[in-house]
MARLUM-31720 format. One record per residue: residue number from 1; residue in three letters; x, y, z of N, C-alpha, C in turn. Coordinates in pm, whole numbers, plus 50000, padded with zeros to 5 digits. Example, Ala and Ser with C-alpha at 12.3 -4.5 7.8 and 13.67 -1.06 7.14 Angstrom:
<nodes>
{1,ALA,{51319,49431,50780},{51230,49550,50780},{51320,49670,50780}}
{2,SER,{51285,49775,50708},{51367,49894,50714},{51290,50003,50787}}
</nodes>
This chain:
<nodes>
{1,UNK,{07550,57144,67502},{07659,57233,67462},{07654,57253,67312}}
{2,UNK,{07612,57382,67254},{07601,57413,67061},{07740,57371,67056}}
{3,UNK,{07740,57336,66916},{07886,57333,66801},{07908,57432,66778}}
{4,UNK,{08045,57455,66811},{08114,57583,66727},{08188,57558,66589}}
{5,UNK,{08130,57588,66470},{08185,57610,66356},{08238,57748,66300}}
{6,UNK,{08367,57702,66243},{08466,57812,66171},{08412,57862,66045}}
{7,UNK,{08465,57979,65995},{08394,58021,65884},{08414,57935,65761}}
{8,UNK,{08533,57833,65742},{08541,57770,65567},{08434,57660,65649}}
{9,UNK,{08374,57607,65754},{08286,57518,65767},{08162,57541,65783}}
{10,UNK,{08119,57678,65793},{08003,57728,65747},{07994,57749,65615}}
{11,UNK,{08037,57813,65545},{08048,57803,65398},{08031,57674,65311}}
{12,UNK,{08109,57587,65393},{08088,57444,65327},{07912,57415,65313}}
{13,UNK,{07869,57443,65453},{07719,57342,65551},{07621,57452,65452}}
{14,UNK,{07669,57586,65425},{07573,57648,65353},{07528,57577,65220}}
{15,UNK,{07679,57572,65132},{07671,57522,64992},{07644,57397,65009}}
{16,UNK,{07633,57332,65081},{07578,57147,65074},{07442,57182,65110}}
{17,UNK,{07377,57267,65197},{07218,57294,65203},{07153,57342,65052}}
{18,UNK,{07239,57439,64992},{07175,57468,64866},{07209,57365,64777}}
{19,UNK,{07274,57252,64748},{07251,57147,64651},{07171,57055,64703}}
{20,UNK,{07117,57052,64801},{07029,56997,64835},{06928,57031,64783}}
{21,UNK,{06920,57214,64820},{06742,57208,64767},{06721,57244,64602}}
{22,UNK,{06841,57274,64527},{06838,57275,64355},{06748,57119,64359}}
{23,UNK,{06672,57182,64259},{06601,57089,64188},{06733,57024,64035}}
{24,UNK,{06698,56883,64053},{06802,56817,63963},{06736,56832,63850}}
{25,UNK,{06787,56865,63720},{06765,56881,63553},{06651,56735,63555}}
{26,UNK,{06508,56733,63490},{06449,56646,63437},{06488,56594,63328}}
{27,UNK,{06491,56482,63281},{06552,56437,63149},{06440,56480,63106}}
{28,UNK,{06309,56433,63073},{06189,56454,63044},{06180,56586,62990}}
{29,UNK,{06204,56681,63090},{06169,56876,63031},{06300,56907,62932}}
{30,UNK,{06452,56834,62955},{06529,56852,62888},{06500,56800,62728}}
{31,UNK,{06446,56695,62711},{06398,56653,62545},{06300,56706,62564}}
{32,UNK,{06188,56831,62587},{06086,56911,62541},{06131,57008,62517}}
{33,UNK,{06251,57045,62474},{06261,57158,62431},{06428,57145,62315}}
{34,UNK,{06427,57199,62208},{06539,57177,62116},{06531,57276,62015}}
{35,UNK,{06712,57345,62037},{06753,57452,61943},{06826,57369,61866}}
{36,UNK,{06814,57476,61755},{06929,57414,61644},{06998,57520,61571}}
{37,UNK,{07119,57533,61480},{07160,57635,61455},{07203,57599,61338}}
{38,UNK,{07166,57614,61162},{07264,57583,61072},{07312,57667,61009}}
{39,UNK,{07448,57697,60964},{07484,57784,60922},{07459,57750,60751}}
{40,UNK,{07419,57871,60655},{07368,57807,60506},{07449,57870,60395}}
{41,UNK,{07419,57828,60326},{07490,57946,60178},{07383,57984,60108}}
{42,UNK,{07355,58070,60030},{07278,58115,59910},{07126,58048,59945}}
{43,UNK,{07059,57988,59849},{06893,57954,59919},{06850,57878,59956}}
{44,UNK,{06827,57835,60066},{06835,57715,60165},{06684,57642,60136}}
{45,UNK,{06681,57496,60130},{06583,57450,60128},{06505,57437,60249}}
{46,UNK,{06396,57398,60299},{06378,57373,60401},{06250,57310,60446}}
{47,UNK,{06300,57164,60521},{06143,57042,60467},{06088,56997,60625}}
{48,UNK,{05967,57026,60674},{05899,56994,60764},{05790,56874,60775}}
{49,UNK,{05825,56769,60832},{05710,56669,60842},{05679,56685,60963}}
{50,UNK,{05573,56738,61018},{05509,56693,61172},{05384,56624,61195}}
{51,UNK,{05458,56519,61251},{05295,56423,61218},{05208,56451,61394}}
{52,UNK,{05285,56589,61482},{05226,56571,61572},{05113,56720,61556}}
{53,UNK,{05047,56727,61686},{04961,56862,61654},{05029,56934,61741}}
{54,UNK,{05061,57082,61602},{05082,57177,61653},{05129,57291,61544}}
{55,UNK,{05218,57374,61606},{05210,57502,61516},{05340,57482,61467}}
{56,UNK,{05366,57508,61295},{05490,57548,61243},{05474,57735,61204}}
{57,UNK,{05588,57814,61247},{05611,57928,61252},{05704,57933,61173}}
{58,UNK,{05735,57993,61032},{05831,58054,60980},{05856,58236,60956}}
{59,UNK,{05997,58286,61030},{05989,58392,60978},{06096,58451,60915}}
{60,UNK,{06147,58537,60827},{06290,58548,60786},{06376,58658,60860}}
{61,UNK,{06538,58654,60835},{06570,58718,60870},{06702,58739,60747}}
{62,UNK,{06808,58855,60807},{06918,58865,60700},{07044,58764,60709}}
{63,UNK,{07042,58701,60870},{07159,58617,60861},{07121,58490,60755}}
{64,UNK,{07235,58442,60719},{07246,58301,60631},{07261,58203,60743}}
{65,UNK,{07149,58138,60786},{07163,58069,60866},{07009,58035,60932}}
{66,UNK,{07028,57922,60912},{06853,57812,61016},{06855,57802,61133}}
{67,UNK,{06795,57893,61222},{06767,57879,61296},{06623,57752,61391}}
{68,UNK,{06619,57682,61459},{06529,57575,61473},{06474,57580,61619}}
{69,UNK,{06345,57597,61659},{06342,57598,61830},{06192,57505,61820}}
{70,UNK,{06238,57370,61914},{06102,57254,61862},{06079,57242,62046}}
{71,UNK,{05940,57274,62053},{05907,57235,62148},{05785,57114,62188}}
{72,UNK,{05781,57011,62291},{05677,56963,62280},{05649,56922,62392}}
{73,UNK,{05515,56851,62412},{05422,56845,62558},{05476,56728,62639}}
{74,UNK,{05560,56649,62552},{05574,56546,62650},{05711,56462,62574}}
{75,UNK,{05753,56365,62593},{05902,56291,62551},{05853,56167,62457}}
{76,UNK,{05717,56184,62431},{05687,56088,62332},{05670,56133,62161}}
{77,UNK,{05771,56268,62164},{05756,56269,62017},{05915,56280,61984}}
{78,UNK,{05958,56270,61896},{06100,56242,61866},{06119,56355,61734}}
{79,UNK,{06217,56417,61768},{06262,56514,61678},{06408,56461,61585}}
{80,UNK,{06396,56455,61424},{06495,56438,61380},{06544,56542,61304}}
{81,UNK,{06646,56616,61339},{06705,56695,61236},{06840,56675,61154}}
{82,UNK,{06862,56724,61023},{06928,56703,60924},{07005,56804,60884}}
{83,UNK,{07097,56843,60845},{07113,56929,60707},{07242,56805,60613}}
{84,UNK,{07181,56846,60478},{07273,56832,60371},{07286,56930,60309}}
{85,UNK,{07419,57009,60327},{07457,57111,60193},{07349,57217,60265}}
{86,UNK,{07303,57264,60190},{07163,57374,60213},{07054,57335,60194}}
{87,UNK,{06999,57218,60259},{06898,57168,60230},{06867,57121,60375}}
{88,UNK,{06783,57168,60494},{06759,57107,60640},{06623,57027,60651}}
{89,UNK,{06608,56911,60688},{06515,56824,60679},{06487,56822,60873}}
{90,UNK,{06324,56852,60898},{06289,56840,61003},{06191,56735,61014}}
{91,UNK,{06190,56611,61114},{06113,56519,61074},{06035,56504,61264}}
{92,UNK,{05912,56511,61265},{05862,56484,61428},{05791,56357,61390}}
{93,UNK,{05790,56246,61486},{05721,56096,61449},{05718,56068,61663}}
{94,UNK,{05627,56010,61600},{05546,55967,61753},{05610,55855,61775}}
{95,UNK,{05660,55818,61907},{05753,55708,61991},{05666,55602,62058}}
{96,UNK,{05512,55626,62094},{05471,55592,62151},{05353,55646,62107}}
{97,UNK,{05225,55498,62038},{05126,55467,61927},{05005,55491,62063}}
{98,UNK,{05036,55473,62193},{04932,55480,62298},{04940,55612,62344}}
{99,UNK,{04965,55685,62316},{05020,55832,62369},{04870,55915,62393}}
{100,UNK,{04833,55972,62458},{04670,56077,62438},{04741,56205,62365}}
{101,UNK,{04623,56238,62307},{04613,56342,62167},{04735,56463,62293}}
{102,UNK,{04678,56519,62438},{04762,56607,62454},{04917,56591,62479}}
{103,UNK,{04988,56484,62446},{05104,56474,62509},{05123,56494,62329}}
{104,UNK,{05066,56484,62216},{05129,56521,62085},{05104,56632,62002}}
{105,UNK,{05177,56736,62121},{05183,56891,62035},{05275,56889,62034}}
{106,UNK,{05338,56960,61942},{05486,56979,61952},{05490,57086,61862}}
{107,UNK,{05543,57220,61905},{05561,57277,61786},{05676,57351,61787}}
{108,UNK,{05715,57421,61633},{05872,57402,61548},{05860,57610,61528}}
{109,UNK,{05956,57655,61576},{05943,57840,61531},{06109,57800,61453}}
{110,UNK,{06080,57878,61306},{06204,57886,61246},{06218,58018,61207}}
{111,UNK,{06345,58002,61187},{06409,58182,61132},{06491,58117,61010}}
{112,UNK,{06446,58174,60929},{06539,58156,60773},{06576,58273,60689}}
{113,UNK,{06669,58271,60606},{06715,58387,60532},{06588,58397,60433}}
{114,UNK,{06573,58573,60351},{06413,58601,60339},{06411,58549,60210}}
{115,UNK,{06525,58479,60123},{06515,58365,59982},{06530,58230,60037}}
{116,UNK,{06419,58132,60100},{06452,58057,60126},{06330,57939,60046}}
{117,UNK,{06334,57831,60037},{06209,57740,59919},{06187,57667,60050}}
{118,UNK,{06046,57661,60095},{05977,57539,60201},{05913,57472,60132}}
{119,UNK,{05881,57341,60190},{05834,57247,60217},{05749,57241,60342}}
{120,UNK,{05674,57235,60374},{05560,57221,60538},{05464,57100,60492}}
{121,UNK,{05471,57020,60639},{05346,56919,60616},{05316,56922,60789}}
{122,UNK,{05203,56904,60817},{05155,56897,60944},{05010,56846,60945}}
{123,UNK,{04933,56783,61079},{04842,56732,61117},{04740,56816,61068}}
{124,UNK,{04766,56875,61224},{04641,56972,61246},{04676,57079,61316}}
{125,UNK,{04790,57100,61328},{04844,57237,61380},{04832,57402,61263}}
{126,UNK,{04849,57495,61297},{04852,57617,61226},{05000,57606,61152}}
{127,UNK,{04979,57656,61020},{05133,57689,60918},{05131,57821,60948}}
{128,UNK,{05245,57919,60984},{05242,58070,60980},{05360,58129,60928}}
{129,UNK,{05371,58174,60774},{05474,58235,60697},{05501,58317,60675}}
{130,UNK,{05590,58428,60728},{05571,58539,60704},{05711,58591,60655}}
{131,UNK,{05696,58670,60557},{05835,58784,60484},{05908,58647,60412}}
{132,UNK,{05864,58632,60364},{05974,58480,60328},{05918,58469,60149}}
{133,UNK,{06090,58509,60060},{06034,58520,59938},{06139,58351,59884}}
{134,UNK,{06025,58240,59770},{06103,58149,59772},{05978,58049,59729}}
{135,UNK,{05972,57974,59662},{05849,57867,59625},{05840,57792,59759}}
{136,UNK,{05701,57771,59771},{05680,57675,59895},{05543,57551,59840}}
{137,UNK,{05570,57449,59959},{05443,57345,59912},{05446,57399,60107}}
{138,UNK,{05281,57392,60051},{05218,57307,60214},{05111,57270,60248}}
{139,UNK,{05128,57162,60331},{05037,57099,60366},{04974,57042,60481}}
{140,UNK,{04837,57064,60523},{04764,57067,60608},{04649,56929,60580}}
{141,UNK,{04610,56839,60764},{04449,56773,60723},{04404,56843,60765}}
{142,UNK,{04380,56957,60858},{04290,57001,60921},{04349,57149,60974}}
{143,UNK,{04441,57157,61021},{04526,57275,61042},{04518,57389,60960}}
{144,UNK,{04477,57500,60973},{04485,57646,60912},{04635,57676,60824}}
{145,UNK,{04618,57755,60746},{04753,57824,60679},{04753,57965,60688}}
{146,UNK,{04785,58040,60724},{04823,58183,60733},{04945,58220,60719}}
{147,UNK,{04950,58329,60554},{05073,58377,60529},{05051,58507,60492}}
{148,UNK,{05158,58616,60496},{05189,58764,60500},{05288,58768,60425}}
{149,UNK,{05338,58803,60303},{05450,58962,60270},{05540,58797,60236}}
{150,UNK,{05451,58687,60142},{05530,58557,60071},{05496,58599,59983}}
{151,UNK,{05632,58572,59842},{05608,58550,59724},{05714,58464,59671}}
{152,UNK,{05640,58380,59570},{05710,58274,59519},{05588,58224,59431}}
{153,UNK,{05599,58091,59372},{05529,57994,59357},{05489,57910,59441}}
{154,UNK,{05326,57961,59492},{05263,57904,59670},{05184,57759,59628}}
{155,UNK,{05211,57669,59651},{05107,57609,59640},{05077,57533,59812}}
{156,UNK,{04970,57514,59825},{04863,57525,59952},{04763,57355,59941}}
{157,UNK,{04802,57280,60027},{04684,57154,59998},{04624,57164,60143}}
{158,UNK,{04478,57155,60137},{04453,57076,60283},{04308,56997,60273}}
{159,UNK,{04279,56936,60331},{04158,56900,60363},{04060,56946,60447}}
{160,UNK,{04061,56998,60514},{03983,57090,60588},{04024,57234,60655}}
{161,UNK,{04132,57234,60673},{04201,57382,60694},{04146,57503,60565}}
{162,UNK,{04154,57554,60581},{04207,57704,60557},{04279,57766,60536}}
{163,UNK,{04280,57867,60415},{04382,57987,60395},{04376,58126,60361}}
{164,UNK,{04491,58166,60486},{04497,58349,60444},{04598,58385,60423}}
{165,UNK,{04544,58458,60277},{04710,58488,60195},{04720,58643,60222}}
{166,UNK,{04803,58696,60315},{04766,58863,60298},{04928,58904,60195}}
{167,UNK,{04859,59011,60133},{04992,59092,60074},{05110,58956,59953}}
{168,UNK,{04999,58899,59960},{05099,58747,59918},{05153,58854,59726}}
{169,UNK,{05283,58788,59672},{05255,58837,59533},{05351,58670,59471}}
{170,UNK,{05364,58688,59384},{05412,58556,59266},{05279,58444,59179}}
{171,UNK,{05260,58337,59258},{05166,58240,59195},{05103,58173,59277}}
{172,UNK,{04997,58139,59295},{04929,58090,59424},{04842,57957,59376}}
{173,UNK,{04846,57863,59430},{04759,57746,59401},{04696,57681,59533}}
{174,UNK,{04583,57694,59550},{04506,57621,59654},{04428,57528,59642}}
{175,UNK,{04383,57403,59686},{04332,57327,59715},{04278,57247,59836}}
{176,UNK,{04125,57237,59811},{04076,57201,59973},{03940,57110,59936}}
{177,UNK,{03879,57036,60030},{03773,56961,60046},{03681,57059,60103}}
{178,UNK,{03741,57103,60242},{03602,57167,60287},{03668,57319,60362}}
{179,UNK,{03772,57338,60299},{03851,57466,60388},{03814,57577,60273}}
{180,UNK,{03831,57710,60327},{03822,57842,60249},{03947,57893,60239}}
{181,UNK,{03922,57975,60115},{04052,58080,60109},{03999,58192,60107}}
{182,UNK,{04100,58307,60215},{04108,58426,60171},{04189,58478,60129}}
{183,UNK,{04248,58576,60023},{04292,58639,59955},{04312,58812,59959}}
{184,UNK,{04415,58822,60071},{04387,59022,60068},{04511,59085,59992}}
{185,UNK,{04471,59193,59975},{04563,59310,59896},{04669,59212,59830}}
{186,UNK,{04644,59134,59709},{04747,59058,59667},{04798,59086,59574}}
{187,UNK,{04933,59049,59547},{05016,59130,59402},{05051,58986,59329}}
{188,UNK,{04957,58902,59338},{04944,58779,59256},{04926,58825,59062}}
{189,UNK,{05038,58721,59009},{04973,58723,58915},{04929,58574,58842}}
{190,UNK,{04886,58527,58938},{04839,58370,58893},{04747,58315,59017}}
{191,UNK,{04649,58277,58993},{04535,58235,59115},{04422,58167,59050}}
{192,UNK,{04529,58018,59131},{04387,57864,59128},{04355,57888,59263}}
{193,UNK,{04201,57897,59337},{04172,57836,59419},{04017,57782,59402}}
{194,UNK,{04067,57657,59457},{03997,57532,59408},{03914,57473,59556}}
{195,UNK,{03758,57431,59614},{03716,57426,59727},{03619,57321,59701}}
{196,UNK,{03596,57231,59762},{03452,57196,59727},{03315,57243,59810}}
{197,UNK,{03355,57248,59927},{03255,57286,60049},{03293,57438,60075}}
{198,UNK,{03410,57476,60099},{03454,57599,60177},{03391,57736,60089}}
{199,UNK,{03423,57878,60143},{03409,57993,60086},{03546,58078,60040}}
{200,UNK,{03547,58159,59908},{03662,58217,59847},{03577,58310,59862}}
{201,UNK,{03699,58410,59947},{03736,58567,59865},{03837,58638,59845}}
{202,UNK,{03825,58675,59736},{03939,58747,59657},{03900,58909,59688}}
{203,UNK,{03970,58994,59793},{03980,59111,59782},{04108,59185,59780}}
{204,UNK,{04124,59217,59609},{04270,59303,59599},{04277,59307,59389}}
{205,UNK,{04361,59394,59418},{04372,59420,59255},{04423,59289,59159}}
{206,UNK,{04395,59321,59031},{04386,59196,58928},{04509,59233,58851}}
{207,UNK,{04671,59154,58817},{04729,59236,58803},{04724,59241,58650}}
{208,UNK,{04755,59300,58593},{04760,59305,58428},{04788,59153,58363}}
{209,UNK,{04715,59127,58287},{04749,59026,58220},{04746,58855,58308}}
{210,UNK,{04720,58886,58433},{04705,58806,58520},{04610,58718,58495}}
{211,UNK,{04624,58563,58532},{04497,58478,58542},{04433,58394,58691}}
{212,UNK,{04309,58444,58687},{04266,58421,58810},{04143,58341,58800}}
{213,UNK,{04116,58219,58842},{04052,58100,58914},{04018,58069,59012}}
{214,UNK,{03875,58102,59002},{03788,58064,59161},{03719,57989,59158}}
{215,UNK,{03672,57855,59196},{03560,57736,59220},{03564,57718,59323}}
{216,UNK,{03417,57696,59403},{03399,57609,59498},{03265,57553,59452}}
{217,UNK,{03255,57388,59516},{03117,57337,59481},{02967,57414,59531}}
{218,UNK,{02998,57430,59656},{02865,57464,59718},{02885,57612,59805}}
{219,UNK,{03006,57621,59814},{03019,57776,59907},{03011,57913,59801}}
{220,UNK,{03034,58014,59874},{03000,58109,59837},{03149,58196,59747}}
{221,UNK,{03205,58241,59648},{03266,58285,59550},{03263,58462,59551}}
{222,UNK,{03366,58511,59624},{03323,58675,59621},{03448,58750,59574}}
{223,UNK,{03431,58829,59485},{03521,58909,59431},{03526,59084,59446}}
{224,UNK,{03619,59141,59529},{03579,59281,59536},{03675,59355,59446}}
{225,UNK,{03674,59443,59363},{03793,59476,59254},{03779,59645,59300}}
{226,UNK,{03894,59709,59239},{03927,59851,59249},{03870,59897,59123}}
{227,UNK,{03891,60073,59102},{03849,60120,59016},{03970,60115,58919}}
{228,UNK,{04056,60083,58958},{04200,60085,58871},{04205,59976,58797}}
{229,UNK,{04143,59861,58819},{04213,59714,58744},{04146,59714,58628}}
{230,UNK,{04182,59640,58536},{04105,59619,58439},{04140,59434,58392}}
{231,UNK,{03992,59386,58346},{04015,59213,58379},{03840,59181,58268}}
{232,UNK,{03875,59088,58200},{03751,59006,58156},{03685,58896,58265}}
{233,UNK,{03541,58928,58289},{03510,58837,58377},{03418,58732,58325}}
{234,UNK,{03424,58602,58358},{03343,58470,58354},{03295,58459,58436}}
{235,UNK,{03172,58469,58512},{03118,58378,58617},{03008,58299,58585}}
{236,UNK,{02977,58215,58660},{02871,58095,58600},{02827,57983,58718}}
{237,UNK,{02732,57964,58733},{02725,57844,58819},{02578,57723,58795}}
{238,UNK,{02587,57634,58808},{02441,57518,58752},{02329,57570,58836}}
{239,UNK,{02354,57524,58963},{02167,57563,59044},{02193,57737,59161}}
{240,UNK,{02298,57711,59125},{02323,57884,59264},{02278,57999,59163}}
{241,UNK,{02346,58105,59209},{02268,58233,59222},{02425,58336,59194}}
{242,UNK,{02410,58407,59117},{02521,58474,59076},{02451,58669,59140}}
{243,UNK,{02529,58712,59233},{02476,58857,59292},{02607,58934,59245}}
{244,UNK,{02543,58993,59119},{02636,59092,59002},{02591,59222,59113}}
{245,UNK,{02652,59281,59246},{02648,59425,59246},{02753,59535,59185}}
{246,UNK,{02802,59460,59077},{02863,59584,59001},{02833,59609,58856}}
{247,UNK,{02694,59574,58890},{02635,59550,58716},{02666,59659,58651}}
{248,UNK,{02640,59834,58701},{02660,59889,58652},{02807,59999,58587}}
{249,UNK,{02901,59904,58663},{03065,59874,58619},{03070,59822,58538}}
{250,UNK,{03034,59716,58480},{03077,59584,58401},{03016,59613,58265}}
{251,UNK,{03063,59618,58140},{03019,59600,58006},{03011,59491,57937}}
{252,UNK,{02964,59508,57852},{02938,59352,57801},{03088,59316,57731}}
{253,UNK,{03111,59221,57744},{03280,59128,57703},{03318,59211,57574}}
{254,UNK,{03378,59284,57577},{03420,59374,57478},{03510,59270,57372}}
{255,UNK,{03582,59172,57374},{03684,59081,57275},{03575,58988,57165}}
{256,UNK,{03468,59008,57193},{03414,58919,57100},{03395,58759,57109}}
{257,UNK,{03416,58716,57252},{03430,58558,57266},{03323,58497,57242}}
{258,UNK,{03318,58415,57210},{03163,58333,57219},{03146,58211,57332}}
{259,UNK,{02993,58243,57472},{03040,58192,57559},{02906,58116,57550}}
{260,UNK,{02897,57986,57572},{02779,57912,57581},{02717,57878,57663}}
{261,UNK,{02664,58006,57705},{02583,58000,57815},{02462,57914,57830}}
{262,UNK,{02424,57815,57762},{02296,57678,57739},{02385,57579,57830}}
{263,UNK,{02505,57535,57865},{02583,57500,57963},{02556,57506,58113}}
{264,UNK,{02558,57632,58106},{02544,57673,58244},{02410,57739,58329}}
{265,UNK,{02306,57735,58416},{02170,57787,58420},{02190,57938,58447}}
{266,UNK,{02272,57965,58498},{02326,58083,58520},{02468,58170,58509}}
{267,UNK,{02461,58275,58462},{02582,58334,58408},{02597,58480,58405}}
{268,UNK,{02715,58512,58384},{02722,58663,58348},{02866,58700,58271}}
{269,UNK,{02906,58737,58179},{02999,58775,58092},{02997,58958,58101}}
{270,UNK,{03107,59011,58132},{03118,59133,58153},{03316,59183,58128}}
{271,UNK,{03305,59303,58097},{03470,59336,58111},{03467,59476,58170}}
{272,UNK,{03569,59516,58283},{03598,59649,58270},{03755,59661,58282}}
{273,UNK,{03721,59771,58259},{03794,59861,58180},{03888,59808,58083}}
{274,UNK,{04001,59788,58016},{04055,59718,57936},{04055,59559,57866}}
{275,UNK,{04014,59485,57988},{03970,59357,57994},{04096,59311,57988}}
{276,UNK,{04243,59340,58044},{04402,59293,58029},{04382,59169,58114}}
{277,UNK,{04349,59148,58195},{04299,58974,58324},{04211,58938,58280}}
{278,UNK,{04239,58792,58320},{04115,58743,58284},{04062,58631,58422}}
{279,UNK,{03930,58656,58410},{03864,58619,58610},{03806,58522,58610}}
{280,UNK,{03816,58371,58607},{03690,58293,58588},{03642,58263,58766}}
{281,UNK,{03491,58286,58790},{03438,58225,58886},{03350,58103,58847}}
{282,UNK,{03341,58026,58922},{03240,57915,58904},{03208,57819,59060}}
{283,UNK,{03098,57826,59054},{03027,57748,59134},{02925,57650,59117}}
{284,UNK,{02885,57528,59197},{02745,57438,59126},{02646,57473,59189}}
{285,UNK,{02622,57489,59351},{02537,57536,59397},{02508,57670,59465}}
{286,UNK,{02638,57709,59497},{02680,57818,59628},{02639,57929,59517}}
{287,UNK,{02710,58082,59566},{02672,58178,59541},{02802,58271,59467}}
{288,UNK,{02771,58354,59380},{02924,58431,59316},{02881,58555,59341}}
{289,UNK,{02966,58628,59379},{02912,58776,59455},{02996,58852,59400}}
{290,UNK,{02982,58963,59316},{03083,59051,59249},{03073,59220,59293}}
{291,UNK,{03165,59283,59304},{03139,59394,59363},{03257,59466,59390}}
{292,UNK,{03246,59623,59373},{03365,59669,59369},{03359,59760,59510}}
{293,UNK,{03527,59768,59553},{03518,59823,59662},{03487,59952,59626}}
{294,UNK,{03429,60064,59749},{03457,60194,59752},{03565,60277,59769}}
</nodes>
């Protein structure tokens, strides 16, 4: 003989079948994932330590306010966040010293107002900065740097990473063991980059009065300039090979300096057009490649 059930007791037998089959919240997937929201005043600091691998994303926007979204592969990395005043401190540290390399990605997307001063430190994940005007440090062992449409006072460390500065303008300082920099359409008026192994190129105008610094030990040194800039150039290197294709651009150093070229086995001293910048390249073994765009 079937059961006859009334309609509030079907309704019931329905909704107790569907909490049955909801899947219950993981604690686990719930700590892999974390927003944050700070509200800021005027120019917010903003300091990243991730000692796990993965990507920090910064991009700006007009609200006054830090936005924070940290995601990661597994519940063995621990997220600490801060603010004092206008100053937000993000700190990722590993919970667990036995962990395998894939359970420690974790990575951080921020939104900040477009005057904001960073701080970045990371493993080996990618730095990515974009529209964000404001002095920054960052730092990479192995992890890439890629930034767009920053200006401030940049300075850049890594050990084997890499950097691309597009559209960058203010002051730029790089440093690397075995990483390269590139340098496009930049409205810099200050440029150290410093390499021992890696390759520099600088393609974009020299701005007036600007000073620009290129070394690497053994890589290759390339400079492409417009017909508009005008800059005194130094290049020089001990056992490499200096490839002047704009010999017939370049005049001899119009200011009168005296350069001692018995120093160096190879060299070239040249200025165009005004000689208002001034360009030093240098290399020990690698190659300096000069040349103007079309």
């Amino acid at each position: 003989m079937g059961i006859q059930l009334n309609a509030r007791q079907s309704t019931l037998l329905v909704m107790g079948v569907g909490l049955l089959l909801w899947p219950a919240p993981s604690a686990v997937a719930a700590g892999q994932r974390l927003e944050k929201h700070f509200a800021v005043k005027g120019r917010p600091v903003v300091v990243i330590h991730n000692v796990a691998d993965g990507r920090i994303e910064v991009k700006s926007s007009k609200n006054p306010a830090v936005d924070i979204i940290a995601s990661q592969a597994s519940n063995k990395i621990n997220f600490e966040v801060e603010q004092v005043a206008d100053r937000i401190d993000v700190t990722a540290s590993v919970t667990d010293a036995a962990a395998a390399p894939l359970e420690l990605a974790a990575n951080l997307q921020l939104t900040v107002p477009e005057e904001t001063e960073l701080q970045l430190k990371t493993e080996n994940g990618l730095i990515y900065v974009e529209q964000v005007m404001g002095d920054m440090t960052l730092e990479s062992v192995a992890g890439e740097v890629h930034l767009k449409e920053v200006s401030g006072y940049i300075i850049v460390k890594t050990t084997g990473g890499s950097l691309t500065c597009t559209l960058c303008a203010g002051k730029l300082d790089f440093n690397s063991i075995s990483g390269g920099a590139q340098v496009l359409q930049p409205a810099l008026t200050n440029v150290n980059l410093r390499t021992m192994t890696g390759n520099i190129l600088f393609d974009g105008d020299f701005v007036r009065t600007g000073l620009y610094t290129m070394k690497s030990g053994t890589g290759t040194v390339e400079v492409r300039f417009s017909g508009t800039d005008s800059f005194d150039l130094n290049a020089r290197t001990d056992t490499g090979t200096v490839d002047n294709r704009a010999e017939s651009y370049l005049r001899p150093d119009s200011h009168g300096i005296r350069h001692t070229a018995s120093k160096w086995a190879r060299g070239f001293f040249g200025t165009f057009g005004q000689g208002l910048a001034k360009v030093e390249l240098s290399s020990y073994s690698g190659t300096i490649r000069i040349q103007k765009r079309d």
